[in-house]
C-alpha positions, 0 to 999 in steps of 0.5 A: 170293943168288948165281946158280949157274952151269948145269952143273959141270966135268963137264958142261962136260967131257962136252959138249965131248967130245960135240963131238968135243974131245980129252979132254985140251983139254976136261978144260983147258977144262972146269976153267976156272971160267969161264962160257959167254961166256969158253968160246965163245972158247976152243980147245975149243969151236973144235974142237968147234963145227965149221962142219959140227956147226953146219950138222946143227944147221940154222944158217945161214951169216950169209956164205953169205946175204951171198953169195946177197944181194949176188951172186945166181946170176941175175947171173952 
């Protein structure tokens, strides 16, 4: 038995545009048959995910907390 793939193009499709992608780079990405690994690194998940998308979701900066670490305000 194969393992389904979660969502078809046009879901892919319409997430992307929920993220702010132009219709037609998603319409290209969506048609990939590709899977949710090869899609984080394409052109329409970049413009999509953008740092501020990332920082409503409430995720954190890996950079921002390398920062407070290794350079704290207190040291200045």
């Amino acid at each position: 038995m194969h393992k389904r793939n979660s969502g078809g193009c046009r879901t892919k499709i319409r997430e992307l545009l929920k993220l702010g992608t132009e219709l037609y780079t998603a319409i290209r990405a969506g048609l990939r048959r590709k899977g949710p690994w090869a899609m984080s690194r394409k052109l329409a998940t970049h413009t999509g995910l953008t740092k501020k998308c990332m920082q409503d979701r409430g995720l954190v900066s890996v950079k921002e907390l390398w920062v407070k670490i290794h350079y704290p305000a207190t040291a200045r």
